[in-house]
N, C-alpha and C positions, 0 to 999 in steps of 0.2 A: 498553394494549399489545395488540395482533394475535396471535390464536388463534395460528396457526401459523408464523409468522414465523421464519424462522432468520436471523442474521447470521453471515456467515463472520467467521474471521480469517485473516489473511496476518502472518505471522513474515518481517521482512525483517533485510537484513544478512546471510544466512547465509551459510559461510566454508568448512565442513566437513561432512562427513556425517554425521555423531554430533548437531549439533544439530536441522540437519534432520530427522531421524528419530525425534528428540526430540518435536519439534514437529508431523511430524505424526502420531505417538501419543498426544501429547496431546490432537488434534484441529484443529488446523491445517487447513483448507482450500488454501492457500497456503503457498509459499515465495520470497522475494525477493530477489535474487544483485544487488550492487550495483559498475555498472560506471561506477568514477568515479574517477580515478587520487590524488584529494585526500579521498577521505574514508577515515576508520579502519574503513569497511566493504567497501573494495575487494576485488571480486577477479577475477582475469583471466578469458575465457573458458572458455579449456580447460581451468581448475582447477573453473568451473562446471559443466561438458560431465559432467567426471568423478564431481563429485557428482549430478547430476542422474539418469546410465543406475546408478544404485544404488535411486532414489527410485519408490514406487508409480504405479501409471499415470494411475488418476484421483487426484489434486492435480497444482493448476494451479504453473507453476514461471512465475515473474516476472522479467523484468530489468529493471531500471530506469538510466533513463539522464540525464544531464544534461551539457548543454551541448558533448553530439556531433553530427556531421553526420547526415544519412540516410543514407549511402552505409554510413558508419559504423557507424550502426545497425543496420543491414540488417547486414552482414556480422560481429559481434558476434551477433546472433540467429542465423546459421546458426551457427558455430564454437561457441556454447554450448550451444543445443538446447534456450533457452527457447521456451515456447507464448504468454505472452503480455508486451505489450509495456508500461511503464510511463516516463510522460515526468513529468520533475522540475516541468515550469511553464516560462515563460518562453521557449518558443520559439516561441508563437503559433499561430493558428490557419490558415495556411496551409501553415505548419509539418508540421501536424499533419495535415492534407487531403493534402498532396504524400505522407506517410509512407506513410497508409493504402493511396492508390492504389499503391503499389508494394509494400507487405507484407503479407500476407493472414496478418494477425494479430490479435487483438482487442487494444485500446490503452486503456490504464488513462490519465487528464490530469490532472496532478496543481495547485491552486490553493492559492497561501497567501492566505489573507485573517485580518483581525484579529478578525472573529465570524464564527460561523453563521446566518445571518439571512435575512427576504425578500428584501433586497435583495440580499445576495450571491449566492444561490442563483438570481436574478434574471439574473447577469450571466455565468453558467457553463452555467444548465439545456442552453443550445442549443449546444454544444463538439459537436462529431463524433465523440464517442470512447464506449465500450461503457459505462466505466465514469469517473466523475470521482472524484477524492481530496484531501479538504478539511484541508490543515493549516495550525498558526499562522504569520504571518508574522513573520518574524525576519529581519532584513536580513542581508544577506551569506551566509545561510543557503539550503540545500537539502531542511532534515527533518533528522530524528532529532535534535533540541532537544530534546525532552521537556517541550515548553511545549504547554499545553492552548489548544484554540478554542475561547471560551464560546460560549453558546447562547442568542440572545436568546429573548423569548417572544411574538415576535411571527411564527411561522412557522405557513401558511395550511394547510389539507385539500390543497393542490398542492403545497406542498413537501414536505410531510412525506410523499405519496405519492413524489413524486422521490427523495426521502432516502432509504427505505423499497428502491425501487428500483436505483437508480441509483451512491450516495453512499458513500463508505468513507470512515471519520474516525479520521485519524495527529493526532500530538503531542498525547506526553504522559499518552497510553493507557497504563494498567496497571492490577495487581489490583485497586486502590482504589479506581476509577474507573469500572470496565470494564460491568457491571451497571448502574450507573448510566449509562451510558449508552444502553445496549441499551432498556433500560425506558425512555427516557425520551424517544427520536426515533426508533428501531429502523431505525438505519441498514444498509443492505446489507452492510459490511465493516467492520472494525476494523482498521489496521493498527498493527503494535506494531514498535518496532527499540529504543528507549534505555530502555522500560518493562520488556525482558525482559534484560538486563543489569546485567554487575557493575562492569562500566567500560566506558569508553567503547568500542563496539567490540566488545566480549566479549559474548554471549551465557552466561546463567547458568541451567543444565538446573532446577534449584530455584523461579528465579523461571518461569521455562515451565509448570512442574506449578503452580505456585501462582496464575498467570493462571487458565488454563483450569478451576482449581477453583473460583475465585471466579464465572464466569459460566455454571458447570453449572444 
């Protein structure tokens, strides 16, 4: 493990201000506003707007988005007042190129894959985006499964610098795991939504405090 290495977290889902501020008192880096009219993490712009002008200045506020247009995008990123942009997967990389040139925002690309390995990290390192985020894939699925991405052991002195760099690893993160993961690829980001809840959807202040103690 690397001397000085910090990995963020990013708490996504958030709904209310009471969690957010939960989270990031707990230490949170991140917060994640989910603009998606079918998941039990939804929530509209301007209810994010409102938590957001409550929320400290440095943590980064995320929206993440699935299976909307640019136009759309764009005009959700102003009326929220998020700073940075996070795309579900699946909408490619010209997609992604067209977004950039038109929002001058950093872009979180979100990939499911069935491991973490050279070769996947092979077919992602070159995405156009600030940051990539590796979760399992689960068909029909967007995230927040709470299904973990093994780790094979065949990753090079190049990935695990990318990893290191670049790489935030969703599904399935939680206390039990979380340590164990930092130590063991020391990925750039953690992101947690169904690790830090009590049902689906709900975010639970207890399991909050009890992540963030386990990777003190």
């Amino acid at each position: 493990m690397s001397e000085f290495h910090i990995t963020r977290v990013k708490i996504c889902g958030i709904r209310n201000p009471e969690t957010a501020m939960k989270a990031i008192e707990c230490g949170a880096s991140a917060v994640g506003f989910v603009f998606y009219g079918r998941s039990p993490r939804n929530i509209l712009p301007g209810d994010a707007r409102a938590i957001i002008a409550k929320l400290p200045l440095f943590v980064s506020k995320v929206g993440v988005f699935v299976e909307q247009g640019i136009q759309q995008i764009i005009d959700t990123v102003k009326e929220s007042g998020v700073d940075i942009v996070q795309l579900a997967g699946g909408q490619g990389m010209d997609f992604l190129e067209i977004l950039k040139s038109r929002l001058d925002k950093p872009v979180i690309y979100a990939f499911q894959v069935q491991e973490l390995s050279h070769n996947s990290l092979n077919s992602i390192r070159f995405a156009p985006a600030e940051a990539v985020l590796i979760d399992k894939l689960v068909p029909g699925e967007w995230g927040g499964t709470g299904e973990r991405v093994p780790v094979r052991d065949d990753l090079t002195g190049d990935d695990r610098e990318f990893i290191r760099q670049r790489v935030i690893i969703a599904g399935g993160v939680n206390s039990s795991n979380a340590r164990s993961i930092i130590d063991t690829i020391e990925p750039f980001g953690l992101d947690l939504s169904s690790g830090v809840e009590s049902e689906r959807g709900v975010k639970d202040p207890k399991l909050i405090e009890e992540f963030f103690k386990s990777i003190r």
